[in-house]
C-alpha positions as a printed Julia matrix, in Angstrom:
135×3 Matrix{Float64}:
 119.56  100.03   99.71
 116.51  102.45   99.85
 116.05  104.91   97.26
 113.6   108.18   96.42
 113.81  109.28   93.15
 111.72  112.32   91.45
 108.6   111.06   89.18
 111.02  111.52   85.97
 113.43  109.3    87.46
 116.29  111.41   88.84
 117.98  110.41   92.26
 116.88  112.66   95.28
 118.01  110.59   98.29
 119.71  107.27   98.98
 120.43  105.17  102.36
 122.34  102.19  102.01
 121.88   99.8   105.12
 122.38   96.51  106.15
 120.31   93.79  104.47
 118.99   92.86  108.16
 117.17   96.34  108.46
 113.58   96.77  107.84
 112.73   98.52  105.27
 109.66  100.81  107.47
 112.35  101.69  109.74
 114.4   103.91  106.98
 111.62  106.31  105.92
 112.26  108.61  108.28
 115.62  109.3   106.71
 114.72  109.21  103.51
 111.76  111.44  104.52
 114.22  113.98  105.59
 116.52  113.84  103.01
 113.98  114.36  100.3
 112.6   117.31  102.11
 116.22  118.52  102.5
 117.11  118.17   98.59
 113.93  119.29   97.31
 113.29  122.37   99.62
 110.15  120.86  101.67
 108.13  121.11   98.29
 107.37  116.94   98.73
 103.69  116.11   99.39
 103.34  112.76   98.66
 105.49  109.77   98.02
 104.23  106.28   96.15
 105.81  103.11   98.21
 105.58   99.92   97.63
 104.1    97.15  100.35
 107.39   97.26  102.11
 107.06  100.31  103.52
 103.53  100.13  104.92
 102.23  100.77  108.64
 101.75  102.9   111.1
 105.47  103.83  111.9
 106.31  104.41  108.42
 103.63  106.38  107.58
 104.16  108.53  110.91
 107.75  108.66  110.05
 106.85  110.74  106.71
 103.98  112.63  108.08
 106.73  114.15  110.6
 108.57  115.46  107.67
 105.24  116.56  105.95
 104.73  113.97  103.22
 101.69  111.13  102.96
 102.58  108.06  102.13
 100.57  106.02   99.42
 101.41  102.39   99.24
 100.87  101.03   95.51
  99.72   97.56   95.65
 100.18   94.95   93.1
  96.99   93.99   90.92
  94.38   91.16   92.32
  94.1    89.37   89.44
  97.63   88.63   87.47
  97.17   87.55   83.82
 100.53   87.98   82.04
 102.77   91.35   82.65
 100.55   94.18   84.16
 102.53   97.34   85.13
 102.36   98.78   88.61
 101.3   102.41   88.12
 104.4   104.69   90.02
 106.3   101.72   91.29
 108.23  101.06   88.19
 109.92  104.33   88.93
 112.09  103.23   90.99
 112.89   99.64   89.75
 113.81  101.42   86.41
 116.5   103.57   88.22
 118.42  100.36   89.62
 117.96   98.51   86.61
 120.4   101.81   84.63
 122.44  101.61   87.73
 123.1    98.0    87.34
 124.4    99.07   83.48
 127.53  100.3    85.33
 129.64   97.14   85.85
 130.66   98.22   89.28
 127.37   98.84   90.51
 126.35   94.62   89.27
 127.33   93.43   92.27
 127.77   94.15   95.83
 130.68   94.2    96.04
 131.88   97.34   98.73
 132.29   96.98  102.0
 131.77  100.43  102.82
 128.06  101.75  102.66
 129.5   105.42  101.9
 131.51  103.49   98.59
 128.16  101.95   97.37
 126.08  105.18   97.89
 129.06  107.35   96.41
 129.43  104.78   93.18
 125.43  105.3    92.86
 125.69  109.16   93.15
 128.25  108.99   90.48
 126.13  106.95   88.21
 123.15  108.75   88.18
 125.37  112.19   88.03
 126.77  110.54   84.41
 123.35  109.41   83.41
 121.78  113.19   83.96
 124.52  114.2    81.59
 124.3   111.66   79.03
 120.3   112.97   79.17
 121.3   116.41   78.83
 123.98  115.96   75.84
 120.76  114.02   74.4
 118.59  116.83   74.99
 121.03  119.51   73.75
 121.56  117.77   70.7
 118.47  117.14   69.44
 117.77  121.09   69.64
């Protein structure tokens, strides 16, 4: 599953293939996708090191975003956060808080990217009740 999410966290696109399937080879579509949702107003987009090279980056640059790989630190002593990166790994880590969403389980790839549309729609709410409340 390959996933582009705003800076604040919230889901713009999402293409669920195959685990076989590179993970350069789906930036075009995500490319597109985000330019689609967000009105061509994407300039930049922070991957990690699976989506580096030449195609990849070409394969944004045709939708009008620059890709900037973020690359994990040299010299590892104990936890060090990945500036941007995080992100993303924090939006699969509230996805997996929905029990169907654990586990592959579907067989479909429309069912898993549906079930992850859903979850994120109920986590925007739950943020918004939040917000609402506390004003």
């Amino acid at each position: 599953m390959h996933a582009a999410v705003h800076t604040l966290g919230h889901l713009l696109a999402l293409h669920v293939t195959a685990a076989d399937q590179q993970d350069r080879a789906q930036v075009g579509v995500l490319a597109e996708a985000v330019q689609e949702i967000t009105g061509e107003q994407v300039e930049l987009a922070w991957v990690d090191q699976g989506y580096t090279g030449e195609n990849a980056a070409e394969a944004a640059e045709k939708y009008g975003i620059r890709l900037e790989v973020v690359k994990h630190t040299e010299a590892k002593r104990g936890f060090v956060l990945p500036p941007r990166r995080w992100v993303v790994e924090r939006d699969f880590a509230w996805a997996a808080r929905f029990r169907r969403l654990a586990r592959d389980y579907e067989r479909l790839a429309a069912t898993l990217a549906f079930l992850h549309y859903l979850a994120f729609a109920c986590l925007m709410l739950t943020n918004l009740v939040r917000t609402f409340q506390q004003s």
